[in-house]
C-alpha positions in Angstrom: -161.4 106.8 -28.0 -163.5 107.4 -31.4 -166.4 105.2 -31.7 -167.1 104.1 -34.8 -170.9 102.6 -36.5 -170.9 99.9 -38.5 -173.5 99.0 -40.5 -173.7 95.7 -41.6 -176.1 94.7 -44.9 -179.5 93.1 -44.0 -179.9 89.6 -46.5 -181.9 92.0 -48.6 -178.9 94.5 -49.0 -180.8 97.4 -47.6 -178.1 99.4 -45.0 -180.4 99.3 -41.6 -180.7 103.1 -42.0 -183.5 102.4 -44.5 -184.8 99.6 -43.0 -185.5 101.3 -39.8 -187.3 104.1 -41.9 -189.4 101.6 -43.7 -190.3 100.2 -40.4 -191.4 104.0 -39.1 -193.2 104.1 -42.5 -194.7 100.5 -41.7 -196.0 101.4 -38.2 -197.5 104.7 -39.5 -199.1 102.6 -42.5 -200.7 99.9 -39.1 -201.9 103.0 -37.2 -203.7 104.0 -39.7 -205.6 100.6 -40.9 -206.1 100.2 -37.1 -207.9 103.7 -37.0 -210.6 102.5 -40.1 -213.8 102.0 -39.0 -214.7 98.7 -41.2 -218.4 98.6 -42.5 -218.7 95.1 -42.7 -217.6 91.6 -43.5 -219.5 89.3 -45.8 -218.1 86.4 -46.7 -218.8 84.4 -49.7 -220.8 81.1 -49.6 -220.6 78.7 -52.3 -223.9 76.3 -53.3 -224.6 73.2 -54.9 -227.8 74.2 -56.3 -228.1 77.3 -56.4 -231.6 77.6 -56.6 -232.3 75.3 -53.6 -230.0 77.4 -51.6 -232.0 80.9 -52.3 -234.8 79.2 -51.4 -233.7 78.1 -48.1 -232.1 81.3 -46.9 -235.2 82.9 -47.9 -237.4 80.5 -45.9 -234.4 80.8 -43.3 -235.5 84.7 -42.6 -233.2 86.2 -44.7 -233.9 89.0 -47.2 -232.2 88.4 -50.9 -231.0 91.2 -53.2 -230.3 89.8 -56.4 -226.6 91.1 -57.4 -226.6 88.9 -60.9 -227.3 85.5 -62.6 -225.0 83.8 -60.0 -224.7 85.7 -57.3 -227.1 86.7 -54.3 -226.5 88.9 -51.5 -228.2 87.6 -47.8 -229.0 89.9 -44.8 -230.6 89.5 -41.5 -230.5 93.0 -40.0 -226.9 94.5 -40.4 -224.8 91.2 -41.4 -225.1 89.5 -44.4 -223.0 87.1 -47.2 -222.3 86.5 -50.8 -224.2 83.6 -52.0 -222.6 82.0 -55.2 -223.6 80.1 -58.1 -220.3 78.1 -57.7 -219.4 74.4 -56.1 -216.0 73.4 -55.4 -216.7 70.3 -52.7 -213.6 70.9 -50.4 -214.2 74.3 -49.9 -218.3 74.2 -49.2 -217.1 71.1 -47.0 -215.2 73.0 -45.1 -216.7 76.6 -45.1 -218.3 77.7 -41.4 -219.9 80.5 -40.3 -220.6 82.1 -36.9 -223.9 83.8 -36.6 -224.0 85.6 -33.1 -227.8 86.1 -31.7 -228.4 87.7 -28.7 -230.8 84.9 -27.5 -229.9 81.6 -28.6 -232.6 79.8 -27.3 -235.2 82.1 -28.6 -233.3 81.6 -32.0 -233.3 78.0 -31.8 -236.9 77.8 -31.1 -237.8 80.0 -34.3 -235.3 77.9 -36.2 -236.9 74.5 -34.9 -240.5 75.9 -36.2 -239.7 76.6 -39.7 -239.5 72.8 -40.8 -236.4 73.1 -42.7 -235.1 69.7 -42.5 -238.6 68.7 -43.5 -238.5 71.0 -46.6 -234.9 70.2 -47.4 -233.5 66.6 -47.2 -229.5 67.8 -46.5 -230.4 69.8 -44.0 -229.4 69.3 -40.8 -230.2 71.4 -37.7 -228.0 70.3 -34.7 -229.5 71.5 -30.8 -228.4 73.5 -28.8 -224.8 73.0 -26.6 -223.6 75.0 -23.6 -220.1 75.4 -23.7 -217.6 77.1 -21.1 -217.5 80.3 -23.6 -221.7 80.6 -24.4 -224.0 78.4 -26.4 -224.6 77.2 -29.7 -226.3 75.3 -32.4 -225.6 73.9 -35.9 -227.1 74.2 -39.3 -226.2 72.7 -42.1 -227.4 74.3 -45.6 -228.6 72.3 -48.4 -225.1 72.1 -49.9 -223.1 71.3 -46.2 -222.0 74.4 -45.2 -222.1 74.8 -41.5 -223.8 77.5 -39.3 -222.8 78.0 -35.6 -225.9 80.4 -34.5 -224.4 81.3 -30.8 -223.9 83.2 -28.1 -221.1 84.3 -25.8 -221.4 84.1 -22.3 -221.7 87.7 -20.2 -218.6 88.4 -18.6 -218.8 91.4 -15.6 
């Protein structure tokens, strides 16, 4: 007995020949990106007052380099973020950001000394919790957003 293929059309019309090739062509394309050694990730913050807010991640520790009218870059050592001139409420409500330390408490206690909440009324600098994956604490900027500063626990 002869066998026979069939091919039957995906939704899309393509014959599964091709769609098999695109998916070599796919998984070649994902073995690349996976083989990229990224740089960095910086995410971009927004602010309510601008001004207020390059003052507090300066007094924060953080060195500025002025990128235009509107737009500061922040770093502590090798991470950093976009600082913006721009306010949209829902999204500064909601924007978080992890900051992982390698000594949380030690961070904490240089936090606590600076007197930001003294300097800034909105701010808001939460202690320290131990959790089943590390530790954190909170700050929140002038405008809300929300800084976990934390660290994972040591696993053997």
């Amino acid at each position: 007995m002869k066998s026979v293929v069939v091919e039957f059309p995906t939704p899309d019309a393509t014959p599964v020949s091709n769609r098999n090739e695109k998916k070599e062509i796919s998984l070649i394309n994902k073995i690349k990106l996976m083989s990229q050694k990224p740089i960095s990730i910086r995410p971009f913050i927004g602010s309510f007052d601008f001004e207020l807010s390059r003052n507090f991640y300066r007094d924060f520790g953080m060195q500025e380099i002025v990128l235009s009218d509107n737009m500061s870059l922040f770093t502590m050592g090798a991470v950093g973020f976009y600082l913006q001139k721009a306010y949209v409420k829902d999204w500064v409500d909601n924007t978080m950001v992890f900051l992982e330390v390698p000594d949380v408490q030690e961070f904490w206690e240089t936090v606590s000394e600076l007197g930001l909440q003294e300097k800034y009324s909105t701010v808001k600098i939460i202690p320290i919790r131990n959790l089943d994956w590390g530790s954190e604490f909170f700050v929140h900027d002038p405008a809300g957003v929300l800084w976990h500063i934390g660290a994972f626990n040591k696993t053997v």
